[in-house]
C-alpha positions as CSV (number, residue, x, y, z in Angstrom):
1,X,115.5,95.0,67.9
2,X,116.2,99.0,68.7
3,X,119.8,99.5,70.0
4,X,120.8,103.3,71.2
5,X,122.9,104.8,68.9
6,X,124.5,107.1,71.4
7,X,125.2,106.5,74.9
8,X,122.9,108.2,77.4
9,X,124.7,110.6,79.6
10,X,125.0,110.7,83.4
11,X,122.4,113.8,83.9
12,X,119.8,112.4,81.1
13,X,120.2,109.2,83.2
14,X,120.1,110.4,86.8
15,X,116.8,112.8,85.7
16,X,115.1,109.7,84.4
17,X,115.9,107.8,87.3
18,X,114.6,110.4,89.9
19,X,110.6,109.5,89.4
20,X,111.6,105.6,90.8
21,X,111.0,107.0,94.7
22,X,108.2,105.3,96.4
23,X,105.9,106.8,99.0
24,X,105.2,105.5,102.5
25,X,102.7,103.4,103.4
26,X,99.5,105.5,104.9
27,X,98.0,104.2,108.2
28,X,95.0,104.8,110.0
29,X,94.3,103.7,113.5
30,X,92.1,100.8,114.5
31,X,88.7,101.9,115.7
32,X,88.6,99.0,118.5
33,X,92.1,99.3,120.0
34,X,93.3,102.5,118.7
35,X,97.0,100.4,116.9
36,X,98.4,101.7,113.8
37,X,96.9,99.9,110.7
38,X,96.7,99.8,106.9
39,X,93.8,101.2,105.3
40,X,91.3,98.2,104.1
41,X,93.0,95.4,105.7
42,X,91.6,93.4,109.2
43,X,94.1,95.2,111.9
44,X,97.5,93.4,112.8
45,X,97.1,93.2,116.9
46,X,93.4,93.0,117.3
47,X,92.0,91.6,114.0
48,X,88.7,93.2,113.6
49,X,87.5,94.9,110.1
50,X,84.3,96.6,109.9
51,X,82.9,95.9,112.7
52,X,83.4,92.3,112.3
53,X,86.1,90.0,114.6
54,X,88.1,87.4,112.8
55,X,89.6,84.6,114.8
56,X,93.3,84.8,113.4
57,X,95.1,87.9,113.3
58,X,98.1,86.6,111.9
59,X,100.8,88.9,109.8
60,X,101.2,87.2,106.3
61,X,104.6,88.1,105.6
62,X,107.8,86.3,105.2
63,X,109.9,86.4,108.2
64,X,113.9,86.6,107.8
């Protein structure tokens, strides 16, 4: 197993860590009732997606 033979200092450390930023999440707004939505994915307050109407538009993620 490789082990470091010297320890890595603070600014070799801090420079690798600096490309870990993410980027926001793009939205586009729904075509039927104008809301903010993600790209590819049936619309949060209406629940339409291409032209088509799905019965639930439900948010999938966890709550608390």
């Amino acid at each position: 197993m490789a082990v470091p033979k010297r320890k890595m200092s603070r600014s070799n450390t801090r420079s690798r860590r600096a490309n870990w930023r993410t980027t926001a999440t793009t939205l586009t707004t729904c075509p039927q009732c104008r809301a903010m939505k993600q790209p590819h994915l049936a619309c949060p307050s209406c629940g339409t997606y291409n032209g088509r109407h799905y019965a639930v538009a439900e948010r999938t993620e966890l709550q608390g």
